[in-house]
DSSP file (Angstrom, degrees, kcal/mol; ACC not computed):
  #  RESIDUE AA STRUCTURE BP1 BP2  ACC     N-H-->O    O-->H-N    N-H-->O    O-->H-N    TCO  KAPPA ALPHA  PHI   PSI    X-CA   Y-CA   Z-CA
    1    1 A X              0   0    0      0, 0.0    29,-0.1     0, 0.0    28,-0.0   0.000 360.0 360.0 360.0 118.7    0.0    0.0    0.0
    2    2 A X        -     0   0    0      1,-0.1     2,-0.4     3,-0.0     3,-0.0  -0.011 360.0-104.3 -56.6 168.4    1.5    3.4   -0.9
    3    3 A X        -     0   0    0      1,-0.1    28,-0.1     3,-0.0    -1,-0.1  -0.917  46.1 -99.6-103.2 132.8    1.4    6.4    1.5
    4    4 A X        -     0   0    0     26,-0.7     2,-2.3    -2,-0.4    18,-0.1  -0.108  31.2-109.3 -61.0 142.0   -1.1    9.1    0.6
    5    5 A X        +     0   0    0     16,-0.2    16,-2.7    18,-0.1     2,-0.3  -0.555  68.9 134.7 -82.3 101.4   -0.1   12.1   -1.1
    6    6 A X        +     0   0    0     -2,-2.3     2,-0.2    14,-0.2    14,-0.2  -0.965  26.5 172.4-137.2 154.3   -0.5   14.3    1.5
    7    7 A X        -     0   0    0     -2,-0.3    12,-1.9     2,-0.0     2,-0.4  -0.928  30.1-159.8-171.7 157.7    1.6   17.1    2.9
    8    8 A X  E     +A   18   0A   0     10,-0.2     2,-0.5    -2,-0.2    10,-0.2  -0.960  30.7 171.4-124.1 114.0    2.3   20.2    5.2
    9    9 A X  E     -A   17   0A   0      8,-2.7     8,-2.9    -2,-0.4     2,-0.2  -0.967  35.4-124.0-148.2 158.9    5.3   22.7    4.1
   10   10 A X  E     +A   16   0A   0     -2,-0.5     6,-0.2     6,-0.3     3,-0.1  -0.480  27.0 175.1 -66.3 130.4    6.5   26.0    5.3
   11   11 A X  S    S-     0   0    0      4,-2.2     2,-0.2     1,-0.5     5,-0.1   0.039  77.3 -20.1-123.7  16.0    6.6   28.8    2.1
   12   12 A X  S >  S-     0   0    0      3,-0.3     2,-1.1     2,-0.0     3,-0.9  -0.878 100.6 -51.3 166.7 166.0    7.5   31.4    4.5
   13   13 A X  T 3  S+     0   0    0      1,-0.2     3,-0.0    -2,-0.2    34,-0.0  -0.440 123.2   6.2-100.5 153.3    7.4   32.1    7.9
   14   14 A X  T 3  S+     0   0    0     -2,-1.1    35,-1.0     1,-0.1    34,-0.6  -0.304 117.1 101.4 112.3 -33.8    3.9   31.7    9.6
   15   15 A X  E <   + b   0  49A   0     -3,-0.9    -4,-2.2    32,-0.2    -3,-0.3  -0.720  46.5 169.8 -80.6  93.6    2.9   30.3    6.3
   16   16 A X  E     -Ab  10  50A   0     33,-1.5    35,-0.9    -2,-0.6     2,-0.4  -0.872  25.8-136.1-148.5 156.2    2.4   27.1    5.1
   17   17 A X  E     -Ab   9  51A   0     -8,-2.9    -8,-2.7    -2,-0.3     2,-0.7  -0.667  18.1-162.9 -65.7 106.3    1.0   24.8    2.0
   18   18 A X  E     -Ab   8  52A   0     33,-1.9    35,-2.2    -2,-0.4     2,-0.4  -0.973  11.9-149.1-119.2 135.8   -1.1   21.8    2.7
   19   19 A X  E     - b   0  53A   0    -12,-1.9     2,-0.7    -2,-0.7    35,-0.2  -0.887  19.6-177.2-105.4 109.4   -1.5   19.4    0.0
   20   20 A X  E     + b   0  54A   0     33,-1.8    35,-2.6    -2,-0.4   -14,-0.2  -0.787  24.1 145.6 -88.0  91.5   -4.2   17.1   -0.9
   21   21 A X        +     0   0    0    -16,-2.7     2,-0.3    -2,-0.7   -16,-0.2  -0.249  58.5  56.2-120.5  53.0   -3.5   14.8   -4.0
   22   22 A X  S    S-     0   0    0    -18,-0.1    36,-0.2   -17,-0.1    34,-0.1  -0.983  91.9 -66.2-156.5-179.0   -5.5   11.2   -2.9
   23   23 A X        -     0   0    0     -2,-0.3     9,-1.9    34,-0.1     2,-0.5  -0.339  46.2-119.4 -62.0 141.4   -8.3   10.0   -2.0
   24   24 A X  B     +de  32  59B   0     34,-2.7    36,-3.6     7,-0.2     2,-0.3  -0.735  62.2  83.8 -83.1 107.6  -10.2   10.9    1.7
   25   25 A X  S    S-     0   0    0      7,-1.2     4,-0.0    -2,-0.5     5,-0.0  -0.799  79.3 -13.9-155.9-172.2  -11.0    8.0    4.3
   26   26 A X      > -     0   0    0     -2,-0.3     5,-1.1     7,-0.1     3,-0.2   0.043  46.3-140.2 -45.9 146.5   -9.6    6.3    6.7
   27   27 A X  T > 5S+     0   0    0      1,-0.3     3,-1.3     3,-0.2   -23,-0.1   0.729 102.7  62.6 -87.8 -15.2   -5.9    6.3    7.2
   28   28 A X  T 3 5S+     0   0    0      1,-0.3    -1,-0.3     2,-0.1    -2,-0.1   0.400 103.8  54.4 -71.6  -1.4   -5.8    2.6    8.0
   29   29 A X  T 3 5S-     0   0    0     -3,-0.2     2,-0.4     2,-0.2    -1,-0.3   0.276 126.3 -97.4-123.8  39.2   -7.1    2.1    4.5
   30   30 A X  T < 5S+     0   0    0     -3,-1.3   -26,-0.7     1,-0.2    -3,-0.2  -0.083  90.9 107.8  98.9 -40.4   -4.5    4.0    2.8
   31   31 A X  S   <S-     0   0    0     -5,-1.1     2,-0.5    -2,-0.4    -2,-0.2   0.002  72.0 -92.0 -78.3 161.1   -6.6    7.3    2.5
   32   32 A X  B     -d   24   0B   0     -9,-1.9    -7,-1.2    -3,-0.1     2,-0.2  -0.784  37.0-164.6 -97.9 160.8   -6.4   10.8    4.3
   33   33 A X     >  -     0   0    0     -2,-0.5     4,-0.8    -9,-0.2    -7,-0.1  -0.263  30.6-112.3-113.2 176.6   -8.3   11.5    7.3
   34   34 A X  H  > S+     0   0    0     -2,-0.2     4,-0.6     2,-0.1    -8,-0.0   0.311 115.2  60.2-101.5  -3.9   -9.1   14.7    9.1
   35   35 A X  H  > S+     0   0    0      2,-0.2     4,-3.6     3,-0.1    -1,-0.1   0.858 103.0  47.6 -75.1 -41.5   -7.1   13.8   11.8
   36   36 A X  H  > S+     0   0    0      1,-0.3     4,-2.1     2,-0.2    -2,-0.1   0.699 112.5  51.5 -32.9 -49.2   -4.0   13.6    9.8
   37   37 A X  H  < S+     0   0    0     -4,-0.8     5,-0.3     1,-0.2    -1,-0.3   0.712 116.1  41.2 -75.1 -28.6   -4.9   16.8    8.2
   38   38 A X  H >X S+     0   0    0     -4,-0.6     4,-2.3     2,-0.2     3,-1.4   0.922 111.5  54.7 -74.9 -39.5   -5.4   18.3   11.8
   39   39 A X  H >X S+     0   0    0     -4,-3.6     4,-1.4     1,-0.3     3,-0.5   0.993 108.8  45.2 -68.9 -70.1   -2.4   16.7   13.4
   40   40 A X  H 3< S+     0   0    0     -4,-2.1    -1,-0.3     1,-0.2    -2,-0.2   0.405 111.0  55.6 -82.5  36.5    0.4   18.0   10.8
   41   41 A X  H X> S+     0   0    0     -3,-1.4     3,-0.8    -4,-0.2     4,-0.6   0.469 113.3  45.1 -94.1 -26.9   -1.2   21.9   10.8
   42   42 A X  H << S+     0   0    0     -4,-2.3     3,-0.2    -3,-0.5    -2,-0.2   0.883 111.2  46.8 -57.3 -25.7   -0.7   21.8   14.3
   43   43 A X  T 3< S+     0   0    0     -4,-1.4    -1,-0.2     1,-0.2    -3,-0.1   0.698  96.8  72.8 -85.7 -12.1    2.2   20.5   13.9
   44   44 A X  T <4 S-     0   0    0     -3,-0.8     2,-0.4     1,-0.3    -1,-0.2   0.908 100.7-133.3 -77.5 -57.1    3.1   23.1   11.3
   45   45 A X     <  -     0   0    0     -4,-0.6     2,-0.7    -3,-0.2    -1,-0.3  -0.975  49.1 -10.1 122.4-174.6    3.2   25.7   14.2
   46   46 A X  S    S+     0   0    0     -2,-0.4     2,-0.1    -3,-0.1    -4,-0.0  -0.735  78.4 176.6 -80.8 122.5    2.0   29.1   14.8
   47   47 A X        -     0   0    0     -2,-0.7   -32,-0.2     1,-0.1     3,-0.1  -0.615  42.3-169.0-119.7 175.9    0.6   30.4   11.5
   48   48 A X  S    S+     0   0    0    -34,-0.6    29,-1.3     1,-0.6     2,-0.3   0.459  77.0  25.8-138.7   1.8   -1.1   33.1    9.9
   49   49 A X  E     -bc  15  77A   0    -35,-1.0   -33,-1.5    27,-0.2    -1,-0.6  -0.981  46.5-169.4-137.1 136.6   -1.8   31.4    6.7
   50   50 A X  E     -bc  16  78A   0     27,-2.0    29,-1.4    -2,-0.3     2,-0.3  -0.999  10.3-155.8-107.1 153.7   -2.4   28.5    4.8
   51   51 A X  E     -b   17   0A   0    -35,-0.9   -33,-1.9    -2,-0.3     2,-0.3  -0.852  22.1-156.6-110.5 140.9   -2.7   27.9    1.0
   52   52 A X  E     -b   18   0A   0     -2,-0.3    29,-1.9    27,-0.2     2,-0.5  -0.995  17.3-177.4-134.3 132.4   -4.5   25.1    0.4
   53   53 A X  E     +b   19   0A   0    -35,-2.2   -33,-1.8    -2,-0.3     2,-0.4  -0.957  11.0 171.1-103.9 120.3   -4.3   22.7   -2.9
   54   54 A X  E     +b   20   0A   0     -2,-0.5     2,-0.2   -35,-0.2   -33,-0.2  -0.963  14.8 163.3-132.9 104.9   -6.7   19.9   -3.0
   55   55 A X        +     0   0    0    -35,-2.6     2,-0.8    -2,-0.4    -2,-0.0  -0.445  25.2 167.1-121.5  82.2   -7.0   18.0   -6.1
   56   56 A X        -     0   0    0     -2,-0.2     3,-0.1     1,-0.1   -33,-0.1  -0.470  36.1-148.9 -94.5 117.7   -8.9   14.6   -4.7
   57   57 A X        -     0   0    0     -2,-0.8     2,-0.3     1,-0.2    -1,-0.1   0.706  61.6-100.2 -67.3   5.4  -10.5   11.8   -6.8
   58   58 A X        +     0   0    0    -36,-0.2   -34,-2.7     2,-0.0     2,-0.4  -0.850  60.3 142.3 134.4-169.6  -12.8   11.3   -4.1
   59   59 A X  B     +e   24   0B   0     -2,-0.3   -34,-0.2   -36,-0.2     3,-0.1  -0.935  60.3  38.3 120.6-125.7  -13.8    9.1   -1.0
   60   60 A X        -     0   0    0    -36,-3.6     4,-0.4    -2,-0.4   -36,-0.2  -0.216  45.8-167.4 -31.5 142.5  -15.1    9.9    2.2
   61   61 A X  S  > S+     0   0    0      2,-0.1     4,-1.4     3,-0.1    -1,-0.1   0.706  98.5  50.6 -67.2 -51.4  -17.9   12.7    2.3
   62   62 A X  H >> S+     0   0    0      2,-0.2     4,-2.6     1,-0.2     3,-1.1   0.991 108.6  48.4 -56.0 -58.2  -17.5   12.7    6.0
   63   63 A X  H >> S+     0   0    0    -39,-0.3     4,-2.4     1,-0.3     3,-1.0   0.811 114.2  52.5 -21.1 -65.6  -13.6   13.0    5.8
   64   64 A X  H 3> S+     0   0    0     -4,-0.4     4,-3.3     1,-0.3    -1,-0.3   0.682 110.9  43.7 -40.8 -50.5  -14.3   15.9    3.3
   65   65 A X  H <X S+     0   0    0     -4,-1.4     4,-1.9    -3,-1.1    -1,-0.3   0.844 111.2  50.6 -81.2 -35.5  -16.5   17.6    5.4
   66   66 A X  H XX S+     0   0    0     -4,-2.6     4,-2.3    -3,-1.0     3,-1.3   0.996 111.0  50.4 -63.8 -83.4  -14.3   17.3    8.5
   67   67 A X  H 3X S+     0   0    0     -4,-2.4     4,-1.8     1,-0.3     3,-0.5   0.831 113.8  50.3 -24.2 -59.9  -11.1   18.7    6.5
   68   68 A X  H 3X S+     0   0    0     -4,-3.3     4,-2.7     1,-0.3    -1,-0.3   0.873 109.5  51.6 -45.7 -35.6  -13.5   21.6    5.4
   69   69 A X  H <X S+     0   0    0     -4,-1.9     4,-1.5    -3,-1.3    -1,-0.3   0.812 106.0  48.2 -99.3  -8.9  -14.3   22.0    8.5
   70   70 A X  H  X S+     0   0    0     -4,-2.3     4,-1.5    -3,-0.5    -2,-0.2   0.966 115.0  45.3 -31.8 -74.5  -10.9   22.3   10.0
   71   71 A X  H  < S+     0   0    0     -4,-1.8     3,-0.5    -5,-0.3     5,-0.2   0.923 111.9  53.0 -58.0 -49.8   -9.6   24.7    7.6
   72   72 A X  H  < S+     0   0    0     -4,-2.7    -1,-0.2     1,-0.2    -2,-0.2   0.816 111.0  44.0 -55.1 -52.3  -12.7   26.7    7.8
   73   73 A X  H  < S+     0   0    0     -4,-1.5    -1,-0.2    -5,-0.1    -2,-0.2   0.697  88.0  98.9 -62.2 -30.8  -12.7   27.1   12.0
   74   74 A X  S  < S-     0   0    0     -4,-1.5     2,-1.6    -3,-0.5     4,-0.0  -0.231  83.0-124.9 -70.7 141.7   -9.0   27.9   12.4
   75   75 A X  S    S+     0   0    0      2,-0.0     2,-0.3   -26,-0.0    -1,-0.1  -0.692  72.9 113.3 -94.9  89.7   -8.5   31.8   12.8
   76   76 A X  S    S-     0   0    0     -2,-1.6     2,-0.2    -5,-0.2   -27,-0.2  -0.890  77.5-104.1-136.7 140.6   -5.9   32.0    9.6
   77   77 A X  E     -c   49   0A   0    -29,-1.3   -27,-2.0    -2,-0.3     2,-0.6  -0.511  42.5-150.9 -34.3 108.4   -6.2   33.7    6.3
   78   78 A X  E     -c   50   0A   0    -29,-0.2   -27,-0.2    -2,-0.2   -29,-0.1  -0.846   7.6-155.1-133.5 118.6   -6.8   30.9    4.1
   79   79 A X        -     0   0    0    -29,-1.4     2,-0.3    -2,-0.6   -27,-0.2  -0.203   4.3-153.1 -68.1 152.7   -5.8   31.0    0.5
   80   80 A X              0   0    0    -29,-0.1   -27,-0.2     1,-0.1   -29,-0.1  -0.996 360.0 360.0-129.5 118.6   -7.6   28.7   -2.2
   81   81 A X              0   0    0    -29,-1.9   -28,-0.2    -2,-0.3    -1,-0.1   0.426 360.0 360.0-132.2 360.0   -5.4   27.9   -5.1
């Protein structure tokens, strides 16, 4: 089983990219979760932005909704690219 293309990087500081290129579920099935996503922007640090890239073929709803609603609650300026 591959590792989901997923990712958190710094593009300046306070600022950071997360990238969604796989499918959303469970992480025991390969997929990303909304924990995943929560765990590495926390992990990212104190921020004041993120740009966020999502290109997903699909998968959970719930996941989906959960991720949205992560990024959406967090007090940062959040870029849609």
């Amino acid at each position: 089983m591959n590792a989901p293309n997923f990712r958190v990087e710094m593009k300046a500081p306070r600022t950071a990219r997360v990238e969604i290129y796989d499918a959303l579920g469970p992480s025991w099935a390969g997929m990303i979760d909304a924990k995943t996503v929560s765990g590495a922007i926390g992990a990212a640090g104190e921020l004041d932005e993120i740009e966020v890239r999502i290109n997903s073929p699909g998968g959970s709803v719930w996941e989906g909704l959960a991720i949205n609603n992560i990024l959406l609650f967090v007090d940062l300026v959040l870029v849609r690219d």
